[in-house]
N, C-alpha and C positions, 0 to 999 in steps of 0.2 A: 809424666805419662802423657803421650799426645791424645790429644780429642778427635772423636771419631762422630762425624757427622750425621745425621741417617740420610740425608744425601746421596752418601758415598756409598750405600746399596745397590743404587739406581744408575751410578756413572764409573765406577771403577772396574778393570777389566775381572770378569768372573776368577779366571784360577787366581790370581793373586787376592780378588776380597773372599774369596773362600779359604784361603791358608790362611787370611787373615782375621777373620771370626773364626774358625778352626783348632789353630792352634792353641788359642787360650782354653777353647772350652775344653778342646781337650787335653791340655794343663790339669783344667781344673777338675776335669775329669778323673785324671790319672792320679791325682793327689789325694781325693775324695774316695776313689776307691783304691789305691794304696792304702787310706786311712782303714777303711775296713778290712786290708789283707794283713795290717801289721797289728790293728788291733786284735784280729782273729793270731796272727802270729804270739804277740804277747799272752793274750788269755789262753792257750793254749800251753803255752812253755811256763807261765807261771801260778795259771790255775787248774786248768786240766785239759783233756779232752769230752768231758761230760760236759763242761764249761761252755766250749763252740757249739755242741748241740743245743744248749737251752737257749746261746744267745740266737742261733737258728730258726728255733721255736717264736721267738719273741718278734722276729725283725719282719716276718708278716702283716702284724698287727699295727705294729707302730709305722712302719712304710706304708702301708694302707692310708692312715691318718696323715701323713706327712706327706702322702699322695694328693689329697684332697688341693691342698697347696698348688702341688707341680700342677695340676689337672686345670685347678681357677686360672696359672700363671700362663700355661701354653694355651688354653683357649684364649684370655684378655688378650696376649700377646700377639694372637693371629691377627684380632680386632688392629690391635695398637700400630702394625706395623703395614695393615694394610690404609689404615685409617690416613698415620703419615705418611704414606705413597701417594694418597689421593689427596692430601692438605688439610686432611678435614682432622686438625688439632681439637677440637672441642671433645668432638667424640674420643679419641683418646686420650685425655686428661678423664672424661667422666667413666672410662672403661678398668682404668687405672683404680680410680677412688671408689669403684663397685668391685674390684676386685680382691681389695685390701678388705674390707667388709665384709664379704664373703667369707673369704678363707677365717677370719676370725668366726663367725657366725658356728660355720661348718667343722673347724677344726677343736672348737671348745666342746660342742656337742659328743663331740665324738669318744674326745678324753672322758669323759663324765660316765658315758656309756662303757666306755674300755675298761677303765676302773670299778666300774660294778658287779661285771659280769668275771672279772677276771678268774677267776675260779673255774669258770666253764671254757675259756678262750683256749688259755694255756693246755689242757690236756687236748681239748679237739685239734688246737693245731699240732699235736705229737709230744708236746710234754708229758708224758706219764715215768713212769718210776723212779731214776734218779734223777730225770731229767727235770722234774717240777721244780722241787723246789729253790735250785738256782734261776728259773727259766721267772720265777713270782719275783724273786729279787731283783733281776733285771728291767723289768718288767713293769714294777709297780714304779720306778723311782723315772727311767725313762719317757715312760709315755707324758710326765709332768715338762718337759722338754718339748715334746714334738708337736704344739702350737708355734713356738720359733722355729723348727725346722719347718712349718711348712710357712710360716711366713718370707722363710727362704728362698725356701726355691718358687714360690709365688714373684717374689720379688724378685730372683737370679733371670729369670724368663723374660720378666720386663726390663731387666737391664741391656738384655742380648738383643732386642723388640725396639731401643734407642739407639745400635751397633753402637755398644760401649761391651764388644766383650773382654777387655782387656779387665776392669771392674768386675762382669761377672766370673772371670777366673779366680781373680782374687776371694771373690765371698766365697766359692766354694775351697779356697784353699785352706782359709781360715778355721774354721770349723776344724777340719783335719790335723792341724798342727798342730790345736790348742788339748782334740782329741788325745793324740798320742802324746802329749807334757804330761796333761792330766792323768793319762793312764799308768805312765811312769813315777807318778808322784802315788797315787789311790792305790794301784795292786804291788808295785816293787818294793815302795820304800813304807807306804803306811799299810799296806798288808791288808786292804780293806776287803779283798776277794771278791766278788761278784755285787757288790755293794759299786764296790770303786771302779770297776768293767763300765758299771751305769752311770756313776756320778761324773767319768770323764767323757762321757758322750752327749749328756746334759749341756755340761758346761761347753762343749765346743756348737752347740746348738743354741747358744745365747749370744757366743760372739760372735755367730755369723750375722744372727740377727740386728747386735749393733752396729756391726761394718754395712747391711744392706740400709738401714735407716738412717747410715748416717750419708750414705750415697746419694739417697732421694731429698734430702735434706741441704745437700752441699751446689756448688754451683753448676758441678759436674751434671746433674742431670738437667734434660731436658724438659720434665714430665713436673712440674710445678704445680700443685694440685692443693684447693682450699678445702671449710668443712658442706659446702653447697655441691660438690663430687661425690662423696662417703653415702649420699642418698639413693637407694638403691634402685634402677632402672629393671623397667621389667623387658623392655627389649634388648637391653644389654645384658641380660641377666640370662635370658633366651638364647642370644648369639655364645654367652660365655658357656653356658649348662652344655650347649651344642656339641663346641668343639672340644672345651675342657673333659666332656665325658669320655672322647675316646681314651685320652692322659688314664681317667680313673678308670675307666672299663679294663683298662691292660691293667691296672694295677689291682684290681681286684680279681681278675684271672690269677695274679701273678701269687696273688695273698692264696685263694685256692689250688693251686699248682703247690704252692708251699705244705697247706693241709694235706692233701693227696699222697704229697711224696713222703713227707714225714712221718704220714702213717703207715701208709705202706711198708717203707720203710723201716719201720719197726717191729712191724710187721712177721718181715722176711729177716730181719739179721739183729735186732732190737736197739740198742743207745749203740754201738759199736757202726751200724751204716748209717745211723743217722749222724754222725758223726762224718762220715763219708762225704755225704750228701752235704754236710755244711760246709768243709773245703772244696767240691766242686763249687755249691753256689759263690763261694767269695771270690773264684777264678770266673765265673761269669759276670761276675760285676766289674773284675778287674780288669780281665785280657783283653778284651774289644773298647776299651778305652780310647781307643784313636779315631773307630767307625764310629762310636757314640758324639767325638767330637765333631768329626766331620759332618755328621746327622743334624747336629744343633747348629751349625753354622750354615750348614744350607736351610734351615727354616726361616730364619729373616730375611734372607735373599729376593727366597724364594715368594716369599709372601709379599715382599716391598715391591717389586717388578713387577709382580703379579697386580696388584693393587694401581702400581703408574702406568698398566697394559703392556710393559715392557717386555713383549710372548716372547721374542728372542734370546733375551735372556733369561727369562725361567727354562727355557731350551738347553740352553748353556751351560744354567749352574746344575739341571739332573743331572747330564750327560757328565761334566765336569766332576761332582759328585761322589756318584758310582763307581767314575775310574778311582778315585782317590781314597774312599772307603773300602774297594774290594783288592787293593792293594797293600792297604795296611790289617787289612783281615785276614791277606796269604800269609805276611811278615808274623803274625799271632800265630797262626797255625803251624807253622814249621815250628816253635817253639816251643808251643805245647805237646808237641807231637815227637819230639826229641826227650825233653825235660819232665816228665810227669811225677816220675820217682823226685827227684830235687825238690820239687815243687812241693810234693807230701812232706817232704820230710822239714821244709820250715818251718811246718805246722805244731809241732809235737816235739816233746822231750821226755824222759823218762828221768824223775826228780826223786830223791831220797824220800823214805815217807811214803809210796805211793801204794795203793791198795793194788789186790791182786785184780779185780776187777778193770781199776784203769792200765794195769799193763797189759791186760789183755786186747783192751779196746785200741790202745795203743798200736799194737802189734799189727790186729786185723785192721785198722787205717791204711797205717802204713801200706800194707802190704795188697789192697782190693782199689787204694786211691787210682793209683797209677791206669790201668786198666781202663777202669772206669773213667779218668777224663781222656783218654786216647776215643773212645764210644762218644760224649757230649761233644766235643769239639770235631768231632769227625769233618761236617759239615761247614765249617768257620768259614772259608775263600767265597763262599756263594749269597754271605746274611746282607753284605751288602746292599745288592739290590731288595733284599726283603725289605730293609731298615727303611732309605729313600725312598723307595717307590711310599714305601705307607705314610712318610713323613711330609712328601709331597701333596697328596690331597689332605693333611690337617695344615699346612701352610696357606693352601689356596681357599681354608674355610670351606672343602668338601667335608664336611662332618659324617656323612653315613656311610661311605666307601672309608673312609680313614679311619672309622671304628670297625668296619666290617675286616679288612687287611689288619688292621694293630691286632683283630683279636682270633686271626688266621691259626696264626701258630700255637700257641696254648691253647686256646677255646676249643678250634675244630677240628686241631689234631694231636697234640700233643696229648691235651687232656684222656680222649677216649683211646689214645696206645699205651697210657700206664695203665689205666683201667682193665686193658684184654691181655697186653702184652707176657708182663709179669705173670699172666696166669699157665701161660706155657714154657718161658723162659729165664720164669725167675729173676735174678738180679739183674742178668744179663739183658733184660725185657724191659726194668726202668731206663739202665741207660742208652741202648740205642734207639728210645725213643725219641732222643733229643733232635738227631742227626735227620731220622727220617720226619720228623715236622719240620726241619727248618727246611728241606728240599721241597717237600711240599707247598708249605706258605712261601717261599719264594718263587716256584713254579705259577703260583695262583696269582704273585702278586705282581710281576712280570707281564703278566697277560693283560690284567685291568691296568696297569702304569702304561703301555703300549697304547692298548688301544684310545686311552683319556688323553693322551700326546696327540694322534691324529686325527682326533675328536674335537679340539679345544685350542690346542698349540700350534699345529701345523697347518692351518686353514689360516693365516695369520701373518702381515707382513713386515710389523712392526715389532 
């Protein structure tokens, strides 16, 4: 595997070092969440469809927590990549070993916390009737995992923050593989059921974590870091809390949006649309997988340029960007918008043995999926510039515009049209909520990206 300088941020022409942090991540993307569309496929076909709902229920809570992680990593990483644009290695070694501290500090806490209350979590988030008590089994065995996953992706952000994406592809691929062995081993052949849903998601959440340790460890990296780092800095801790908030802000919207919908949802059509709503959500994770890569790879760019005052090129790589992300976001959208039925239907199987209640849930899947992601995706060709534009000021270290835009679209819109929506339109009201916030926050976010371009960028001749 060839070595990738961070240098080569600074000097290589923008579209080729953007396909080329791009691609892997979104590899590692598409693998990552492949893992979650064929584990949701598996637990479906060979545990149920009550099965996806409870893992539904769960993956707020524990993404939350494993948020915490991403949140420390993309803030440090903003520090990290600006720090090496401007030379200044010390501060990125010590940003490094306060963020590894961190994430442990915060992520331990949290487990501790998760696990006490659990009895309360689970129903608020929408586990209530059949849906509980798969949703505790999952639940309870996972969250002892998701200290590694967020040491993860703490650690994948600073890999990408060195331009070694070729590495961070790998770590998130990892995880994924070892996911779906596992899964085949715990629910097909040892029959574990919702025991073994959990145990192979655990286990893919420890090997990513000895693949990133053994990264930082090997000669490959650049970020050599002793136990005089690990001491925790209160201005680096400031700069980290800053921009890592926006990371967690969105993901605690996202944990909320999750509550909201599942209740509702159950609300309006009971374990049968929340079931719904959990093959939409796994098609949200998975279909924008190329905007999500393209998004990651313009953050070190964008941040290292930024940091060597290279305005030209942070010029270059939005513009560059946006075309490249709102193009592979039309390619998702005609696909989605052909295939929705196909799509539903790998979700689900109808197995000997089955109760009258899951063939029903079955059925009504089936048969309201389709629809309903033709309504979320409506919008898809346009997220582009939401994504960039927002990603942009947390690159450049604008922390309060970058949490304001990240928390556009759920927080100021999305949130209060399920709230009103649904009340005049019913089903039909959750989901073309989706479509009229991403117009929205992309409309909003267009306007501040614009005008911070010839505020900042364009008054500039280098």
């Amino acid at each position: 595997m060839a070595k990738v300088s961070t240098a080569q941020l600074g000097s290589e022409p923008i579209g080729k070092l953007l396909v080329k942090q791009s691609v892997p991540a979104a590899i590692g993307i598409l693998v990552m969440s492949l893992n979650v569309l064929v584990d949701s496929i598996f637990v479906g076909n060979w545990i149920g469809s009550i099965a996806i709902a409870a893992i539904n229920v769960v993956l707020p809570v524990s993404f939350f927590i494993g948020a915490l992680g991403m949140a420390i990593g993309i803030g440090g990483s903003s520090i990290i990549s600006r720090a090496l644009g401007a030379g200044n290695r010390d501060k990125a070694l010590k940003t490094f070993g306060n963020q590894i501290t961190l994430t442990l500090l915060a992520t331990v806490s949290m487990v501790a916390l998760g696990l006490f209350y659990v009895d309360t979590l689970i129903p608020a988030f929408g586990g209530k009737g059949a849906i509980f008590a798969p949703a505790k089994i999952y639940y309870t065995i996972v969250l002892y995992g998701v200290p590694f996953l967020a040491l993860c992706m703490m650690g994948n952000t600073v890999i990408r923050a060195e331009g070694k994406p070729k590495f961070a592809m790998i770590a998130m691929i990892i995880p994924s593989v070892g996911n779906l062995v596992m899964d085949y081993l715990f629910i097909y052949i040892f029959d574990w059921g919702m025991s073994g849903a959990a145990w192979a998601t655990t286990v893919g959440y420890v090997l990513c974590f000895a693949y990133v340790l053994y990264f930082f460890l090997s000669k490959n990296s650049e970020l050599k870091i002793d136990f005089s780092h690990f001491g925790l800095n209160k201005n680096i801790l400031k700069e980290i809390g800053s921009l890592g908030f926006v990371t967690l802000s969105r993901q605690a919207v996202t944990s909320v949006v999750y509550l909201l919908m599942n209740n509702i949802l159950f609300g309006l059509g009971g374990e049968a649309m929340v079931a719904v709503y959990a093959i939409i959500g796994r098609m949200l994770m998975f279909a924008l997988f190329p905007v999500f890569g393209v998004t990651q790879g313009f953050l070190p760019i964008a941040g290292f340029n930024y940091g060597a005052k290279k305005y030209h090129r942070v010029r270059e790589s939005i513009n560059t960007a946006i075309k490249y992300a709102a193009f592979m976001a039309t390619i998702v959208f005609i696909g989605l918008m052909v295939f929705p039925a196909e799509i539903a239907a790998l979700f689900l199987s109808d197995k000997p043995g089955m109760s009258a209640m899951e063939l029903a849930t079955n059925t009504y899947v089936l048969e309201h999926t389709p629809s309903a992601m033709r309504w979320v995706f409506a919008a898809t060709p346009i997220v582009a510039l939401q994504l960039i534009g927002a990603a942009y000021f947390q690159a450049i270290g604008k922390a309060v515009p970058a949490l304001l835009l990240t928390l556009t679209r759920q927080g100021f819109f999305f949130i209060p049209l399920i709230l009103i929506l649904p009340i005049y339109f019913k089903e039909l009201g959750v989901w073309i909520s989706f479509s009229i916030a991403d117009v929205l926050a992309t409309l909003v976010t267009g306007y501040f990206l614009r005008k911070e371009i010839k505020a900042t960028l364009l008054n500039v001749t280098s």
